[in-house]
mmCIF entry with sequence, helices, sheets and N, C-alpha, C, O atoms, coordinates in Angstrom:
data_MODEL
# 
_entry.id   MODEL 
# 
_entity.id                         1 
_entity.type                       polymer 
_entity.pdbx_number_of_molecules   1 
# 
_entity_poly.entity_id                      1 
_entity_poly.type                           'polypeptide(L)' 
_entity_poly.nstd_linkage                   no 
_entity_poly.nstd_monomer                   no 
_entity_poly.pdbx_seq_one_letter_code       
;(UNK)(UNK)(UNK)(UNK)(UNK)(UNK)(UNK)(UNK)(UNK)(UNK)(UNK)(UNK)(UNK)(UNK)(UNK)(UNK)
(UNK)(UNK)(UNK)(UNK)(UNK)(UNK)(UNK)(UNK)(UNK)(UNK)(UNK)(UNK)(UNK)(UNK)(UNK)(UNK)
(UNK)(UNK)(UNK)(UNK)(UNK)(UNK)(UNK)(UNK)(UNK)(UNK)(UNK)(UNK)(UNK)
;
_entity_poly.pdbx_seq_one_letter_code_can   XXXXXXXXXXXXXXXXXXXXXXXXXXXXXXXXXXXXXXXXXXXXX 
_entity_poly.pdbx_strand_id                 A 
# 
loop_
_entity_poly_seq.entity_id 
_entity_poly_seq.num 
_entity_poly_seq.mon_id 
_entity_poly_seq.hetero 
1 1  UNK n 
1 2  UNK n 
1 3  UNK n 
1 4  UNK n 
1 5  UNK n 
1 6  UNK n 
1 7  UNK n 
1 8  UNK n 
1 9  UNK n 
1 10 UNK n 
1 11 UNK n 
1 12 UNK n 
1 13 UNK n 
1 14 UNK n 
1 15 UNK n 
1 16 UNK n 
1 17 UNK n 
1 18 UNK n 
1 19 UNK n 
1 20 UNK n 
1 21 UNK n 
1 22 UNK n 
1 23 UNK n 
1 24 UNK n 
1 25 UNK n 
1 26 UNK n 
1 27 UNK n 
1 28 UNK n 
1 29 UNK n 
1 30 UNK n 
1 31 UNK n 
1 32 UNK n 
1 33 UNK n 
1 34 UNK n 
1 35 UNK n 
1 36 UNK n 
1 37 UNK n 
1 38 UNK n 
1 39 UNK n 
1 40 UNK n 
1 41 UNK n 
1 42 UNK n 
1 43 UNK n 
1 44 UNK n 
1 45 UNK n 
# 
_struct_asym.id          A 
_struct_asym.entity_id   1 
# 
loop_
_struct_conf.conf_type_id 
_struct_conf.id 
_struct_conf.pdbx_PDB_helix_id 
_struct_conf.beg_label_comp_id 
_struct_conf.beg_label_asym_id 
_struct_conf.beg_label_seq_id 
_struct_conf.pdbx_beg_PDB_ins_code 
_struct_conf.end_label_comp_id 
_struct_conf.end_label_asym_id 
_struct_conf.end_label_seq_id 
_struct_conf.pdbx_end_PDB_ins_code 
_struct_conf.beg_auth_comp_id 
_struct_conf.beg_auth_asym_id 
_struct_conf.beg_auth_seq_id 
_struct_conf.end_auth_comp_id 
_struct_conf.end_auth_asym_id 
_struct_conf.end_auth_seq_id 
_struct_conf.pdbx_PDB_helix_class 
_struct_conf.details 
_struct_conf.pdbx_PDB_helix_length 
HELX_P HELX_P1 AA1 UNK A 5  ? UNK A 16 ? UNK A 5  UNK A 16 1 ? 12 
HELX_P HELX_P2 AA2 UNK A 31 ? UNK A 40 ? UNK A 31 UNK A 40 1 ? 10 
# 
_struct_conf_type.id          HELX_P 
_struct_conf_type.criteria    ? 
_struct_conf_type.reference   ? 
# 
_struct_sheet.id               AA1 
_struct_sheet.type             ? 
_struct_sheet.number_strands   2 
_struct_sheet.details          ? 
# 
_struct_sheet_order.sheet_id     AA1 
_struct_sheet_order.range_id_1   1 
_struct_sheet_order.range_id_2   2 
_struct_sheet_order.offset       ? 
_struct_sheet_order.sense        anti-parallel 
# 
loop_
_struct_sheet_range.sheet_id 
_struct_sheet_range.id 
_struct_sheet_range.beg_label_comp_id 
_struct_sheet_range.beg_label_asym_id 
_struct_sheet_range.beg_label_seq_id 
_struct_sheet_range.pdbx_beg_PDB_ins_code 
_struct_sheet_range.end_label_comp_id 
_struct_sheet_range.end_label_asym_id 
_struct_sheet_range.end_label_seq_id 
_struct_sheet_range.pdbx_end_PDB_ins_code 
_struct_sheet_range.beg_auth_comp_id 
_struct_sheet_range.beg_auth_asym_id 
_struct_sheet_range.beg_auth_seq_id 
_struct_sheet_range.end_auth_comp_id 
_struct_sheet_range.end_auth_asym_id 
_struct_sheet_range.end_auth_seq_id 
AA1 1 UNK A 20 ? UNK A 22 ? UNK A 20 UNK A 22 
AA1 2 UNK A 25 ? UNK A 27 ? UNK A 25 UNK A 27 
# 
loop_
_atom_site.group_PDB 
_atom_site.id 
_atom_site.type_symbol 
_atom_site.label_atom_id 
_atom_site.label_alt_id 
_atom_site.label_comp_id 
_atom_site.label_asym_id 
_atom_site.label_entity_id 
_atom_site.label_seq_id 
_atom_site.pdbx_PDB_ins_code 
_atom_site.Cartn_x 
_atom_site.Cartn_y 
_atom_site.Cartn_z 
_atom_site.occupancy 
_atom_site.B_iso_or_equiv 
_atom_site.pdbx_formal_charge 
_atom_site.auth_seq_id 
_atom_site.auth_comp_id 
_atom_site.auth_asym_id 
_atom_site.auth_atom_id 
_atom_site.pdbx_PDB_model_num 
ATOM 1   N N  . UNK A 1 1  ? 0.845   -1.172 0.000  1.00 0.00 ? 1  UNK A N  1 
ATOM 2   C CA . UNK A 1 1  ? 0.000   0.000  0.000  1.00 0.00 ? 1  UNK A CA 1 
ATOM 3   C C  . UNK A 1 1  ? 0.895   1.242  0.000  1.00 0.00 ? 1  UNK A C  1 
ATOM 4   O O  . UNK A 1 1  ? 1.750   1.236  0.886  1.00 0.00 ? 1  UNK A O  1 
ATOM 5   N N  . UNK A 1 2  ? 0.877   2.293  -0.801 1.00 0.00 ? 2  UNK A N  1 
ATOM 6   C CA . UNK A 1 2  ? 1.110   3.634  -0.625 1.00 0.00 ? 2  UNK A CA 1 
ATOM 7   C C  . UNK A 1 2  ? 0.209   4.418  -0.042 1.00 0.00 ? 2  UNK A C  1 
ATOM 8   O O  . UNK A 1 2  ? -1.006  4.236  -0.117 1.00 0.00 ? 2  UNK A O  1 
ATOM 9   N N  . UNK A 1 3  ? 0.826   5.434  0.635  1.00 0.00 ? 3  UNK A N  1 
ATOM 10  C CA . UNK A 1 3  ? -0.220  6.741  1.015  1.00 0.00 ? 3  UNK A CA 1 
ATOM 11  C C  . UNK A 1 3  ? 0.792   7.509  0.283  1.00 0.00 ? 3  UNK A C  1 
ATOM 12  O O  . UNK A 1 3  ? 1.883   7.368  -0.271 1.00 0.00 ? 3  UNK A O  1 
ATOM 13  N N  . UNK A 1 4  ? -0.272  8.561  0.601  1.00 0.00 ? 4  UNK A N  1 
ATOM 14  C CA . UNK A 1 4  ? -0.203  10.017 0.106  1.00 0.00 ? 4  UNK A CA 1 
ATOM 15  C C  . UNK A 1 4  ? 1.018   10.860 1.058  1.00 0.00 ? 4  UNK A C  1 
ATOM 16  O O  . UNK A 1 4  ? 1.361   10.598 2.211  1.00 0.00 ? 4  UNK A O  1 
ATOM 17  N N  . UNK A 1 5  ? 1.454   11.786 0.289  1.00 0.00 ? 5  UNK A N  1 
ATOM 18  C CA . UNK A 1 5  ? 2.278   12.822 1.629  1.00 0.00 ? 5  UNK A CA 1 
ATOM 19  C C  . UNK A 1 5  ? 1.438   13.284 2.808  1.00 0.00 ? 5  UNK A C  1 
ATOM 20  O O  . UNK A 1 5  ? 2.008   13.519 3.874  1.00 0.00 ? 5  UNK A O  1 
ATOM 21  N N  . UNK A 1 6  ? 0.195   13.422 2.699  1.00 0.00 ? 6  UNK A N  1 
ATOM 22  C CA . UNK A 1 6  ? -0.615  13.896 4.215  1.00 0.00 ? 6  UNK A CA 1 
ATOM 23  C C  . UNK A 1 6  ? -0.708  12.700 4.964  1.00 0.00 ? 6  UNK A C  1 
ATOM 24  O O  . UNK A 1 6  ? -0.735  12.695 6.194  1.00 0.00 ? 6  UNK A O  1 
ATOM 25  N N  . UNK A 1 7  ? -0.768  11.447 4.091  1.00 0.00 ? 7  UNK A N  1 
ATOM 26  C CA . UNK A 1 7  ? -0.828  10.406 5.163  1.00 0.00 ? 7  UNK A CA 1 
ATOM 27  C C  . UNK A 1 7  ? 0.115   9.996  5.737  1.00 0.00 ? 7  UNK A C  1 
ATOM 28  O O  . UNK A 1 7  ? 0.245   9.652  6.911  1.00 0.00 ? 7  UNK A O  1 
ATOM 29  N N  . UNK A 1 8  ? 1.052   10.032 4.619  1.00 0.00 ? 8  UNK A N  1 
ATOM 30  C CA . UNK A 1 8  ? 2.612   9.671  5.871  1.00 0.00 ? 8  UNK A CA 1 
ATOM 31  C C  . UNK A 1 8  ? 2.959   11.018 6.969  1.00 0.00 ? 8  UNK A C  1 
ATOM 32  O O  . UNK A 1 8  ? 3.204   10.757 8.147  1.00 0.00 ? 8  UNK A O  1 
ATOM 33  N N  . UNK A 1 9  ? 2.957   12.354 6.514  1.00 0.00 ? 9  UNK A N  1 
ATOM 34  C CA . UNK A 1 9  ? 2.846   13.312 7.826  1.00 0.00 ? 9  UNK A CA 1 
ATOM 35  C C  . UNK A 1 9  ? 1.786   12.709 9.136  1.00 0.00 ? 9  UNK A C  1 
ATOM 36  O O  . UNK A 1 9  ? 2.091   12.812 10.324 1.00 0.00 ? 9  UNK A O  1 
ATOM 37  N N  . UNK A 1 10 ? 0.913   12.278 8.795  1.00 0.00 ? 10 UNK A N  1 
ATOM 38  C CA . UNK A 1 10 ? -0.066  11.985 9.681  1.00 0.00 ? 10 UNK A CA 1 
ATOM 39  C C  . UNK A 1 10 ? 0.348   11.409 10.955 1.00 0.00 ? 10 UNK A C  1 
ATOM 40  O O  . UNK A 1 10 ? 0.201   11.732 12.133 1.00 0.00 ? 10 UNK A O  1 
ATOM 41  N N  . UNK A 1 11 ? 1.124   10.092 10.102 1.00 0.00 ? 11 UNK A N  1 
ATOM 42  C CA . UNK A 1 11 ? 1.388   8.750  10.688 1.00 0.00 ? 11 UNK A CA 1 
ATOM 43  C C  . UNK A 1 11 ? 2.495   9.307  11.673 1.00 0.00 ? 11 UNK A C  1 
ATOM 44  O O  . UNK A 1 11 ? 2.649   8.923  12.833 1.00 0.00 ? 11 UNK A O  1 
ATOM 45  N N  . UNK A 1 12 ? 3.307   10.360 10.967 1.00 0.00 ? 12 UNK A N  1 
ATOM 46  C CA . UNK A 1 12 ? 4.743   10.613 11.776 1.00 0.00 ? 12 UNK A CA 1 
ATOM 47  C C  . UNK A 1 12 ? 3.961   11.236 12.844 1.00 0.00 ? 12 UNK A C  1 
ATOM 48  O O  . UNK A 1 12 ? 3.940   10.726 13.965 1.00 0.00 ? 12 UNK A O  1 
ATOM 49  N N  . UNK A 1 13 ? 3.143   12.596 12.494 1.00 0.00 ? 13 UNK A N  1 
ATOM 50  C CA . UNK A 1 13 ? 2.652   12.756 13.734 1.00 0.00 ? 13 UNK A CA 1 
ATOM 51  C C  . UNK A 1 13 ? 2.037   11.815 14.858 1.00 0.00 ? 13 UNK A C  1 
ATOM 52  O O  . UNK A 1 13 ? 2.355   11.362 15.957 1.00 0.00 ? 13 UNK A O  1 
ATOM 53  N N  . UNK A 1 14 ? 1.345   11.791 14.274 1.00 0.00 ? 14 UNK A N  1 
ATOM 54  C CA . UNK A 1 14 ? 0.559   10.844 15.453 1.00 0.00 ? 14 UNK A CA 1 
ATOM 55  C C  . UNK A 1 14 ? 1.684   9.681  15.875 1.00 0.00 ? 14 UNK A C  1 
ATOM 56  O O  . UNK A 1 14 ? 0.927   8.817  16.315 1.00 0.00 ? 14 UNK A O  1 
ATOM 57  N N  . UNK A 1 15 ? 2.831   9.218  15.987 1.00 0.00 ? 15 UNK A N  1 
ATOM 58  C CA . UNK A 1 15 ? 3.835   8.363  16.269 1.00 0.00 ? 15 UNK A CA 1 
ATOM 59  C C  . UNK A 1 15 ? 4.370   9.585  17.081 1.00 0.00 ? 15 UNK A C  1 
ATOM 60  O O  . UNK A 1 15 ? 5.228   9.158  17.855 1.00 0.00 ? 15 UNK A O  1 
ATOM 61  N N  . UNK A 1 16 ? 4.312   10.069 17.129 1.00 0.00 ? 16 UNK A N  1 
ATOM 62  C CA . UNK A 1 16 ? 5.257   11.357 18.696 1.00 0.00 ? 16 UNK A CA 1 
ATOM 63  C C  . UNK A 1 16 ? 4.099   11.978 19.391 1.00 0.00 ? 16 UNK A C  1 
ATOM 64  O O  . UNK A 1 16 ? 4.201   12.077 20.614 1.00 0.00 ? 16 UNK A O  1 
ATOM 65  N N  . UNK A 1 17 ? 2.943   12.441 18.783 1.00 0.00 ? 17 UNK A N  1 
ATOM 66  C CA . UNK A 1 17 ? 2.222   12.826 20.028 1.00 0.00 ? 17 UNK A CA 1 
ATOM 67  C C  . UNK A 1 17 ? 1.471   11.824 20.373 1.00 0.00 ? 17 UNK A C  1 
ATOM 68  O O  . UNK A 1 17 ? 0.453   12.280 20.892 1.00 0.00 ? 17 UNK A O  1 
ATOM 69  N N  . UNK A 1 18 ? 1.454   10.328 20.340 1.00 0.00 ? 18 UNK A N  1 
ATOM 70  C CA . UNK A 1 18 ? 1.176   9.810  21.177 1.00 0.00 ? 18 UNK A CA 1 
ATOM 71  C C  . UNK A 1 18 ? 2.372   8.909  22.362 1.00 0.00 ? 18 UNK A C  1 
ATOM 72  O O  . UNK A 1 18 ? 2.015   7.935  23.025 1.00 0.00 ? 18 UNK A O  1 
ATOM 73  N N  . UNK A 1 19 ? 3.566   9.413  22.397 1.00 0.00 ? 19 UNK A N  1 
ATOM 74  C CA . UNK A 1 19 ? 4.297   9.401  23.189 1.00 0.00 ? 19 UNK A CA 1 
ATOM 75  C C  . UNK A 1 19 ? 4.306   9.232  24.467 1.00 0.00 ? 19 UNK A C  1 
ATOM 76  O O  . UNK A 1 19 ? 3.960   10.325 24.917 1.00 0.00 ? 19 UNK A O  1 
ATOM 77  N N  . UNK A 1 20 ? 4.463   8.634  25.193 1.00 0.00 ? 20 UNK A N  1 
ATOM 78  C CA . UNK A 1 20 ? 4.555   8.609  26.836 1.00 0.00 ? 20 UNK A CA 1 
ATOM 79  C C  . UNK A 1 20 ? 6.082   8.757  27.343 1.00 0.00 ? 20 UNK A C  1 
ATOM 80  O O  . UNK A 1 20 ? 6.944   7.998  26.899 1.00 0.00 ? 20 UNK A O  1 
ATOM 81  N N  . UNK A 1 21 ? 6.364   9.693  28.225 1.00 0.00 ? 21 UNK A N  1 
ATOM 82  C CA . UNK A 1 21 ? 7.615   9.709  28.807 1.00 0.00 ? 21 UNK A CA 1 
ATOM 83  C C  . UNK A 1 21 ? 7.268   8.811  30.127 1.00 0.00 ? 21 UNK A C  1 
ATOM 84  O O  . UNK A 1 21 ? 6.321   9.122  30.850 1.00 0.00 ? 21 UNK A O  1 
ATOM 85  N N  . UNK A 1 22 ? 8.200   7.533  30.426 1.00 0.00 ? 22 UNK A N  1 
ATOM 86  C CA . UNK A 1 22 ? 8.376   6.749  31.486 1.00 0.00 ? 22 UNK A CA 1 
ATOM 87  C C  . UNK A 1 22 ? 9.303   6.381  31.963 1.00 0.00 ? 22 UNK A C  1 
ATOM 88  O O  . UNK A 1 22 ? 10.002  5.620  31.294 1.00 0.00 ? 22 UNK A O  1 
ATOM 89  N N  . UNK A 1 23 ? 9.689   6.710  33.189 1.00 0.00 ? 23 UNK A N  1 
ATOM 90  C CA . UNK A 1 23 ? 11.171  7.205  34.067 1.00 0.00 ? 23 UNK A CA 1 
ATOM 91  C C  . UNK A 1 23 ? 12.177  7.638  33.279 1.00 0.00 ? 23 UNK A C  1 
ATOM 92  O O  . UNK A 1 23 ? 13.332  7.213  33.265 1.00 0.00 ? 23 UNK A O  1 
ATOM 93  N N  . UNK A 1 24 ? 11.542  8.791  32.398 1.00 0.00 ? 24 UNK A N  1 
ATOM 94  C CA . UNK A 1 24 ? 12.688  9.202  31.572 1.00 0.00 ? 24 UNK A CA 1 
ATOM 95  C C  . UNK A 1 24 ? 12.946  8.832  30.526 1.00 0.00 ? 24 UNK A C  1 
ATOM 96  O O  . UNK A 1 24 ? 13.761  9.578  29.984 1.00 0.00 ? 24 UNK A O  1 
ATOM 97  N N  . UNK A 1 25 ? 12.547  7.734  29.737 1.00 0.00 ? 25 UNK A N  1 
ATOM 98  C CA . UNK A 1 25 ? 12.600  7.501  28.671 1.00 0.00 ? 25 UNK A CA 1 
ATOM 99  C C  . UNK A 1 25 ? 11.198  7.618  27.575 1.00 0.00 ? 25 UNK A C  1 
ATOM 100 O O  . UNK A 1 25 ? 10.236  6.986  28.011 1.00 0.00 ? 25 UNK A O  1 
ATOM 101 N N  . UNK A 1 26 ? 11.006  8.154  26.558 1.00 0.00 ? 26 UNK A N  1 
ATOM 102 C CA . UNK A 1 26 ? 9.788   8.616  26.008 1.00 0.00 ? 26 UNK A CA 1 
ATOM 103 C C  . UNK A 1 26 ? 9.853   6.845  25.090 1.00 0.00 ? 26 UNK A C  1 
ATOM 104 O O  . UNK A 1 26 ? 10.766  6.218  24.551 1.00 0.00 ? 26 UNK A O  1 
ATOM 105 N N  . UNK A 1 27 ? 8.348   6.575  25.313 1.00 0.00 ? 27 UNK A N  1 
ATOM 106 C CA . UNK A 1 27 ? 7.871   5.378  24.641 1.00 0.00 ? 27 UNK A CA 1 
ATOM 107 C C  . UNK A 1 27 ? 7.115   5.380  23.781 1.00 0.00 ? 27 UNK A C  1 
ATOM 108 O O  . UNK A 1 27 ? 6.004   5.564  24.279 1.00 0.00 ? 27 UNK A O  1 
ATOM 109 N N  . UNK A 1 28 ? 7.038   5.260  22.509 1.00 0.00 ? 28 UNK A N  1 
ATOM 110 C CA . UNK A 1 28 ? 5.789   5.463  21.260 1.00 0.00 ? 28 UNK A CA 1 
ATOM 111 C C  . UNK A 1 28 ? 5.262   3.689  21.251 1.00 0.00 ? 28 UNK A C  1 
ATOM 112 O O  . UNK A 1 28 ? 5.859   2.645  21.515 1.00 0.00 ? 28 UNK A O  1 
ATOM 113 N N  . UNK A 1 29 ? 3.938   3.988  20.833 1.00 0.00 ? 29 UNK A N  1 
ATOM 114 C CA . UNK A 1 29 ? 3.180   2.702  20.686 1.00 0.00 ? 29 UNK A CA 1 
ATOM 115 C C  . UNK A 1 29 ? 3.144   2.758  19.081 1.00 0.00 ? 29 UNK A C  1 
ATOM 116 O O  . UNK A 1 29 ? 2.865   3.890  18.687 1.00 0.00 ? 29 UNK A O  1 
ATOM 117 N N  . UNK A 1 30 ? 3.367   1.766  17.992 1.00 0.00 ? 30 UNK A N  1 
ATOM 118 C CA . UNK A 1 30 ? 3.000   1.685  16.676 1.00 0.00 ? 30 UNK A CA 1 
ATOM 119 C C  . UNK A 1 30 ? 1.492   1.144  16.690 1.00 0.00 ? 30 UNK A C  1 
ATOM 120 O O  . UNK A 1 30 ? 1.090   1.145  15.527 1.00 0.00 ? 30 UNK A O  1 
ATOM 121 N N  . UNK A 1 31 ? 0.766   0.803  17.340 1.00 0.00 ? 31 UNK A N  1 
ATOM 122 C CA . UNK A 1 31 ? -0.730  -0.048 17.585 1.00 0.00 ? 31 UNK A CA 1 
ATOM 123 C C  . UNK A 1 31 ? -1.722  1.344  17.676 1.00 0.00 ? 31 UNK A C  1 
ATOM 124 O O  . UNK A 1 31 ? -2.744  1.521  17.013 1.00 0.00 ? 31 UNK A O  1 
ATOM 125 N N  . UNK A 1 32 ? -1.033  2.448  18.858 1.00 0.00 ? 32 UNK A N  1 
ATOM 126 C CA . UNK A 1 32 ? -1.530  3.355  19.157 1.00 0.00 ? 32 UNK A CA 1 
ATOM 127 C C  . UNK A 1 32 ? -1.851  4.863  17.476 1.00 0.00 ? 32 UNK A C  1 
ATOM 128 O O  . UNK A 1 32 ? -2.685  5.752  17.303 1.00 0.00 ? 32 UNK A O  1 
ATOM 129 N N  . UNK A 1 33 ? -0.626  4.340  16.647 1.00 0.00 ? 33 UNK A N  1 
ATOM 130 C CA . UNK A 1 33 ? -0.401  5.282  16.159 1.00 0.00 ? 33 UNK A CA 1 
ATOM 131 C C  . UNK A 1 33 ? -1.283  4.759  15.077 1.00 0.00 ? 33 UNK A C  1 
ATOM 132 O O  . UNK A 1 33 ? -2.235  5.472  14.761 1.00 0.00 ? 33 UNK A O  1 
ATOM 133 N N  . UNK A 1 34 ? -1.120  3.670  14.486 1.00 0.00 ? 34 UNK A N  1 
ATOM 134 C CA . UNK A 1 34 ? -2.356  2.740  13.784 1.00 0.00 ? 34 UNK A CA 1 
ATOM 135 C C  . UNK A 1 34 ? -3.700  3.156  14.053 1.00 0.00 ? 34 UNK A C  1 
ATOM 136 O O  . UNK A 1 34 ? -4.216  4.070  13.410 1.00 0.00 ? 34 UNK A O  1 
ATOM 137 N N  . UNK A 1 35 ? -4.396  2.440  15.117 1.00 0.00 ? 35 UNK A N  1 
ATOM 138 C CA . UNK A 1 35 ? -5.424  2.676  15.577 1.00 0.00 ? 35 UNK A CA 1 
ATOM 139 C C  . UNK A 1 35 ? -6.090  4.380  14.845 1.00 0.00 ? 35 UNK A C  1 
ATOM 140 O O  . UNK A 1 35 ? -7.076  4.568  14.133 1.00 0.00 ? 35 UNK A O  1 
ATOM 141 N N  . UNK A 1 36 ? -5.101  5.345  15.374 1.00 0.00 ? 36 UNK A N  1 
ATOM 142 C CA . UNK A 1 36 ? -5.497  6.765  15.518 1.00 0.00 ? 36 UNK A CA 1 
ATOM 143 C C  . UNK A 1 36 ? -5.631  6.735  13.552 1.00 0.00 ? 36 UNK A C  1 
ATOM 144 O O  . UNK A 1 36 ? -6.606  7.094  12.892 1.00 0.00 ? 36 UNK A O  1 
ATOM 145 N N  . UNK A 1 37 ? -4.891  6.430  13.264 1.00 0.00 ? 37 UNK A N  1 
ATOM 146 C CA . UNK A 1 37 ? -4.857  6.639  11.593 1.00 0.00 ? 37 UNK A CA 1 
ATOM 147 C C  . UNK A 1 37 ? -6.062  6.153  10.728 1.00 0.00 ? 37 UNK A C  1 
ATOM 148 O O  . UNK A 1 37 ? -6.776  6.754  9.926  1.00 0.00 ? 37 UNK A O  1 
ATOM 149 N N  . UNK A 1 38 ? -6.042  4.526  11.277 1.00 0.00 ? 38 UNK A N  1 
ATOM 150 C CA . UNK A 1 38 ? -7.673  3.970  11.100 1.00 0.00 ? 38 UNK A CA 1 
ATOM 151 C C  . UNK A 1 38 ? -8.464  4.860  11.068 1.00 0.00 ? 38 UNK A C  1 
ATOM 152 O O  . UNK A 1 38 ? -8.960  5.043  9.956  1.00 0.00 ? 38 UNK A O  1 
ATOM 153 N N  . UNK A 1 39 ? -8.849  5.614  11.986 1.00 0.00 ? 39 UNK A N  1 
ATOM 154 C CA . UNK A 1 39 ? -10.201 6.040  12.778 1.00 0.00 ? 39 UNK A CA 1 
ATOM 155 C C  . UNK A 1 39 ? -10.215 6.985  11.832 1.00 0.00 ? 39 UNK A C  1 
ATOM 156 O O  . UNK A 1 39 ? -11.332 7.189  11.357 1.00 0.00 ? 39 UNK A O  1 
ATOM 157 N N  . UNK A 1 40 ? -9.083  7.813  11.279 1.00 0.00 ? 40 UNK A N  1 
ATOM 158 C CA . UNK A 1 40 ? -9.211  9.061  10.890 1.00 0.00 ? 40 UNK A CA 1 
ATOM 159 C C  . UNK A 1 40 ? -9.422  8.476  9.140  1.00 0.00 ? 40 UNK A C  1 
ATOM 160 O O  . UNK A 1 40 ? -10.449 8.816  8.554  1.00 0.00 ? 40 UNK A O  1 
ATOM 161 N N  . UNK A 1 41 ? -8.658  7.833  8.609  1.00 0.00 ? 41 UNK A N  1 
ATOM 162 C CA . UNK A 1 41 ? -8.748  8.048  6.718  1.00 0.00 ? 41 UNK A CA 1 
ATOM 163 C C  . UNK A 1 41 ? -9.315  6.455  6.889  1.00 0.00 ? 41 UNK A C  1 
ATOM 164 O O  . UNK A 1 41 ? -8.841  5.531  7.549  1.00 0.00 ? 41 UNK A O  1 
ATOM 165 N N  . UNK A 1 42 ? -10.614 6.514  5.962  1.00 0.00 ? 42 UNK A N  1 
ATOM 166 C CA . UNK A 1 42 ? -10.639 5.103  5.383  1.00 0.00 ? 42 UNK A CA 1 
ATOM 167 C C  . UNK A 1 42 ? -10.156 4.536  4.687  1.00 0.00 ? 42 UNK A C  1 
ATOM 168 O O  . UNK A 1 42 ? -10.139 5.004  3.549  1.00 0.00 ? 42 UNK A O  1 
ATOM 169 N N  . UNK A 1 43 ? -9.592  3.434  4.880  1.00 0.00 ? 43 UNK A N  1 
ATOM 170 C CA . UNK A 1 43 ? -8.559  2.764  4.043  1.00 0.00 ? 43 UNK A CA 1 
ATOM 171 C C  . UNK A 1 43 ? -8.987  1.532  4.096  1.00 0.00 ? 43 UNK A C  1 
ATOM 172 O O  . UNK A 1 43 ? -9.165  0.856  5.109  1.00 0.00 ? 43 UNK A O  1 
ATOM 173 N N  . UNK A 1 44 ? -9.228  1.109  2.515  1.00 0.00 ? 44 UNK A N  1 
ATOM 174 C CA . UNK A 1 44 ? -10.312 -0.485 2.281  1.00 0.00 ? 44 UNK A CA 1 
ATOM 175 C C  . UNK A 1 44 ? -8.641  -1.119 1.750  1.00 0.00 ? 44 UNK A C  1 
ATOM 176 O O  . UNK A 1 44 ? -7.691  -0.684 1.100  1.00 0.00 ? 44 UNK A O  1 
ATOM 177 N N  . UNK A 1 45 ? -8.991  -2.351 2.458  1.00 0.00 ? 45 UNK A N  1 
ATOM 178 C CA . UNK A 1 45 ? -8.223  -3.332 2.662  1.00 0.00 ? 45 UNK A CA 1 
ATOM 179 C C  . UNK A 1 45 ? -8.510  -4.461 2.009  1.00 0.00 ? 45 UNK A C  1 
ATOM 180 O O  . UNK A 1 45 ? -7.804  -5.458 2.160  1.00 0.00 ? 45 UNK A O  1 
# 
């Protein structure tokens, strides 16, 4: 699958602001950043 340039900006975003800093080290979820992308562009599979 390709996306578009807004969709890969998307993805980068949403991969840092869903970030958690934990004892100091910042943790990104790829499930989390998925999920958020789903919800937002339909994408038939």
């Amino acid at each position: 699958m390709v996306f578009t340039q807004e969709q890969n900006i998307f993805i980068v975003e949403s991969y840092f602001r869903n970030g958690h800093l934990v004892d100091g080290v910042w943790q990104y979820s790829v499930q989390t950043c998925s999920a958020e992308f789903l919800q937002q562009h339909s994408i038939d599979t």
